[in-house]
C-alpha positions in Angstrom: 29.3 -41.6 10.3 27.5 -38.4 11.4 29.4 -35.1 10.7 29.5 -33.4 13.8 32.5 -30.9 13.4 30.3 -27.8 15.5 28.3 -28.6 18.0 26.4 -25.8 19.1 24.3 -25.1 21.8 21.6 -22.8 22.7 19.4 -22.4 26.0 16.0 -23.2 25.4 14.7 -20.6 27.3 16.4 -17.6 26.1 14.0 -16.4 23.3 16.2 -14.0 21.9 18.8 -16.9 21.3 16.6 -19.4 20.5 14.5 -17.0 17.8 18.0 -16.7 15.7 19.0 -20.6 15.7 17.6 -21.3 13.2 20.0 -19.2 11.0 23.3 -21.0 12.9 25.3 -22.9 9.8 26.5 -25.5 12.2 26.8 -29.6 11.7 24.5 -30.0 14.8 22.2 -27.4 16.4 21.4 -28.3 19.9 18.5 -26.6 22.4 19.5 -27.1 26.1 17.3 -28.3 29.1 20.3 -28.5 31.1 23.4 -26.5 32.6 22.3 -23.1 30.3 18.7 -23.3 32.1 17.6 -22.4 35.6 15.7 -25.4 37.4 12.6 -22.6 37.7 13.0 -22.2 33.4 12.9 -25.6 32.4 9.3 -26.0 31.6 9.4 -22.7 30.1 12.1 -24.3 28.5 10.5 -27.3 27.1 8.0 -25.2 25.3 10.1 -23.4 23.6 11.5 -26.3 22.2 7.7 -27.3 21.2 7.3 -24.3 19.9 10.8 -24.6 17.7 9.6 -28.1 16.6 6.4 -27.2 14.9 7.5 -23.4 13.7 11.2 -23.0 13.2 12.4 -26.7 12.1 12.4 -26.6 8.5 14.2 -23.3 8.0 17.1 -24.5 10.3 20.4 -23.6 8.6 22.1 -27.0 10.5 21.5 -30.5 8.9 20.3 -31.9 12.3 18.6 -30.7 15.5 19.6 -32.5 19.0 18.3 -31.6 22.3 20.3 -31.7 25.5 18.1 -33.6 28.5 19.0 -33.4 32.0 20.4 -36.9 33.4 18.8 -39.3 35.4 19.6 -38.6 38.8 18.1 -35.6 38.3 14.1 -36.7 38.1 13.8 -34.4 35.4 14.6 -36.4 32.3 11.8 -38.0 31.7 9.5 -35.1 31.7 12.1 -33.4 29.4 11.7 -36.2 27.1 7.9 -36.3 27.0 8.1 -32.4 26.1 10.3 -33.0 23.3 10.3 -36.3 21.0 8.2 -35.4 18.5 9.1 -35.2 14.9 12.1 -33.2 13.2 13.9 -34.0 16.6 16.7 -35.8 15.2 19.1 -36.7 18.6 18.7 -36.1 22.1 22.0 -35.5 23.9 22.6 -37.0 27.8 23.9 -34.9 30.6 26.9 -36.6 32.9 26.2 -40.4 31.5 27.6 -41.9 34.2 27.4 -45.5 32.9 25.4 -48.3 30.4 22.0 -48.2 32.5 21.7 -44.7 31.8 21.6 -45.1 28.1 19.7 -48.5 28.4 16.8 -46.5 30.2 16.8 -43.6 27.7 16.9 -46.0 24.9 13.5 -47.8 26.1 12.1 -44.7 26.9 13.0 -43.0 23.0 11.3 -46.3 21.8 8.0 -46.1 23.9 7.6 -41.9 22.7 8.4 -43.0 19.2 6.1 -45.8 19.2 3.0 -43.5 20.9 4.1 -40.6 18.7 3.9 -42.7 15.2 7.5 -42.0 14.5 10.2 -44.4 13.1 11.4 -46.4 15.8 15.4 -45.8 16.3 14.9 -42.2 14.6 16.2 -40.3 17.5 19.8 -41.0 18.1 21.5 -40.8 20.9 24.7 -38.9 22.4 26.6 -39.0 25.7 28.4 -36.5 27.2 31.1 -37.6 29.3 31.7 -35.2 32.2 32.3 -37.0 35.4 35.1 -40.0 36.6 32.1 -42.4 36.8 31.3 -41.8 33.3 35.0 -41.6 31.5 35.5 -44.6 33.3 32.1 -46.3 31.5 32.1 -44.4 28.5 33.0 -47.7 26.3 30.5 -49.5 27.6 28.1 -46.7 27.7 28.9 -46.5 23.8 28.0 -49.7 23.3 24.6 -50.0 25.5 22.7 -49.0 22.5 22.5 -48.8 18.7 21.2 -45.4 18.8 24.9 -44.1 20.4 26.2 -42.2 17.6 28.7 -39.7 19.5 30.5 -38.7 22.7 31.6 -35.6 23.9 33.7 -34.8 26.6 32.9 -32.3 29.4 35.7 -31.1 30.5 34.0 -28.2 33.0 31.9 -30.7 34.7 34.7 -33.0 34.7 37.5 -30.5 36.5 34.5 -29.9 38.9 34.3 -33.7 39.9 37.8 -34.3 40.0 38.4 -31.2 42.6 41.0 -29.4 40.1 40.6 -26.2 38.2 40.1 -25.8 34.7 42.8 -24.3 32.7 43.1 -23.3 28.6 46.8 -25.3 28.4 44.3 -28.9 29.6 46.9 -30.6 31.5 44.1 -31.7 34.2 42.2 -33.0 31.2 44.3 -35.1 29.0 43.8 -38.5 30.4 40.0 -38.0 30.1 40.2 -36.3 27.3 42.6 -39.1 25.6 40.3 -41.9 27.4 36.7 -40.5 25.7 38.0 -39.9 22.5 40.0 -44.1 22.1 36.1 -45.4 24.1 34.5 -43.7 21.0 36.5 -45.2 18.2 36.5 -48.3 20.0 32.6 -48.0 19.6 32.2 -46.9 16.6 31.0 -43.2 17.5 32.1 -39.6 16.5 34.4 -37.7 19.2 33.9 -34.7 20.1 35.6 -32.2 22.0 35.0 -30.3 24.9 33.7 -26.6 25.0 37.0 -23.8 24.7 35.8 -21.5 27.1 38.0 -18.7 26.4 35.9 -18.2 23.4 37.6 -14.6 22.7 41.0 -16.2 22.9 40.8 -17.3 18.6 44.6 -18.5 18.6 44.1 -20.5 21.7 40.6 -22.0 20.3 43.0 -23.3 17.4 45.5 -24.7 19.5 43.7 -26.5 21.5 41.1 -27.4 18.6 44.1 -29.2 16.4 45.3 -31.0 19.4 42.2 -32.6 20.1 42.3 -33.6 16.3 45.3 -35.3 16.6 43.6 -37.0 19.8 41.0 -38.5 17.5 38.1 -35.6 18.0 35.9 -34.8 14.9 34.3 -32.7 16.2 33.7 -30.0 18.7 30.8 -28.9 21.1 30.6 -24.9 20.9 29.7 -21.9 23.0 30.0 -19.1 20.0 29.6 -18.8 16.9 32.8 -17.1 16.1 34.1 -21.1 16.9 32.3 -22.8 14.1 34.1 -21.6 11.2 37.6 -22.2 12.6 36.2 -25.8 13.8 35.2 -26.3 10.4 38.4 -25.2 8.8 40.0 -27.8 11.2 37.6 -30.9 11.3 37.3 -30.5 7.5 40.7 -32.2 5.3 42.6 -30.2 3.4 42.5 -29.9 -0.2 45.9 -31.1 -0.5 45.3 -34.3 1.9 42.6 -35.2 -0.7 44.7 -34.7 -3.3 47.2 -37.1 -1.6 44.3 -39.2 -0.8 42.7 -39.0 -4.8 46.8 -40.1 -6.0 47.2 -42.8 -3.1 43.7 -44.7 -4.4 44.8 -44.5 -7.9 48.0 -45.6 -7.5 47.7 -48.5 -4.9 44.5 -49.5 -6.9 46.1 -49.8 -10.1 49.8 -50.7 -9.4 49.0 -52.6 -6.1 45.6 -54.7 -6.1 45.5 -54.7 -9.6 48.8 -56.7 -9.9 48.5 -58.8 -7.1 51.6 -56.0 -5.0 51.7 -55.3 -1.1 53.6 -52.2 -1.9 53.8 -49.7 -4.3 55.5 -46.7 -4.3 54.4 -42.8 -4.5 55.8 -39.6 -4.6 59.1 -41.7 -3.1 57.5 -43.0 -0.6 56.0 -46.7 0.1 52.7 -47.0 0.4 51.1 -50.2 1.9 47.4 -51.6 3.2 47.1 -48.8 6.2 48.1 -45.9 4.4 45.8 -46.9 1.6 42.9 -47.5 4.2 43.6 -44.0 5.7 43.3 -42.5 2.2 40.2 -43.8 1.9 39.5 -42.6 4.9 39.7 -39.3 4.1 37.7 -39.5 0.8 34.9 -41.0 2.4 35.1 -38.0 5.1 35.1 -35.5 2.5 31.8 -37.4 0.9 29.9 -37.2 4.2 30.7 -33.4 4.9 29.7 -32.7 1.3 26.7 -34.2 2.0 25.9 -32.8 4.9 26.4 -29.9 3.4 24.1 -30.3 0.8 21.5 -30.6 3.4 21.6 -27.4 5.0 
């Protein structure tokens, strides 16, 4: 699966911002079309995503480069698209996906621009942000409407906006959503990830709130400042010990379990059966992806 433990975002029209991406060590660098721009900036917008694309891709400190699109309803997606799939783009992210036509559309329309632009069809993956009642309610089958669906992410502004509450650091008004996105993108096979902490100055909070979502099920977590990507990584990123524990689990289970035809074996005085053994081998294949990913940037 793709590592996507910081997920940060910069407005496409803000040269300033834009001119230092490329030196962001994030998982997933992502220009935005969307919220971050004014409706009058978006072509400006667009080019400066152009302009990214052909100048600034390659010396990108992230491993992969995604760009946030406005949705449907608006009428501007597909002119964002047009302006944007071109090589080195590796994902395009969709604004309040409210259900499976939405991604159904955008995947026929990333196959027609890859196919006119000579690129590999299916390159450009595909992630859904999950912001409104509509959409937590389809995200599952959302997930599933394409191949290309790699990850969700929750929006939990947009989301307190649609459900007429406010939005508060302790997230009570957000945990059946937040709960409901991160079990629809397991069920699909995608990376969670978390919703923006908005309080970005608030670093004890950020943690908080970041290793609950964890134990939701998040991998990840979409970011407004770069102070938030180390701490995310610390988090998203197992420990050394729970690889050790993973490294001792395989050996043992693997040599006094498989190997001799046991259900059960025993380590460190505890029993250790099929599920623990799959979630040690979880974690080692975890720790081989980041590594990798790491490699790459």
């Amino acid at each position: 699966m793709a590592v996507m433990r910081s997920v940060f975002y910069v407005p496409s029209n803000n040269e300033k911002m834009v001119g230092k991406a490329p030196t962001i060590a994030c998982d997933v660098l992502t220009l935005d079309l969307e919220d971050s721009v004014p409706p009058a900036e978006k072509p400006r917008g667009r080019e400066m995503i152009q302009k990214y694309l052909k100048a600034d891709r390659e010396k990108q400190a992230a491993p992969s480069l995604y760009v946030r699109v406005n949705n449907w309803e608006t009428q501007m997606t597909n002119d964002d698209l047009e302006a944007i799939v071109y090589p080195g783009l590796d994902g395009v992210c969709l604004a309040k996906c409210g259900d499976a036509e939405n991604v159904k559309r955008l995947d026929w329309k990333l196959e027609e621009l890859e196919q006119r632009r000579g690129m590999e069809v299916g390159s450009v993956a595909i992630q859904l942000l999950i912001e409104t009642a509509k959409g937590v309610m389809n995200a599952y089958p959302a997930a599933c409407a394409s191949p290309r669906v790699n990850s969700l992410i929750f929006g939990a502004v947009d989301f307190t906006k649609d459900m007429r509450v406010t939005l508060t650091s302790e997230g009570q008004e957000q945990l059946y959503a937040r709960f409901h996105t991160a079990v629809a993108a397991r069920a699909a096979g995608c990376v969670a990830i978390d919703c923006p902490y908005v309080a970005f100055q608030d670093e004890e909070g950020y943690k908080r709130s970041t290793q609950e979502g964890r134990q939701m099920g998040y991998e990840g977590r979409m970011l407004i400042h770069p102070g938030q990507i180390g701490p995310s990584h610390e988090i998203y990123t197992p420990s050394a010990e729970d690889v050790e524990w993973a490294e001792g689990i395989k050996q043992v289970f693997e040599e006094e379990g498989i190997a001799k035809g046991a259900a059960a074996v025993t380590y460190k005085g505890k029993m250790v059966d099929t599920p623990v053994y799959e979630n040690a081998l979880q974690i080692l294949r975890t720790m081989e992806e980041i590594r990798a990913a790491e490699a790459k940037s």
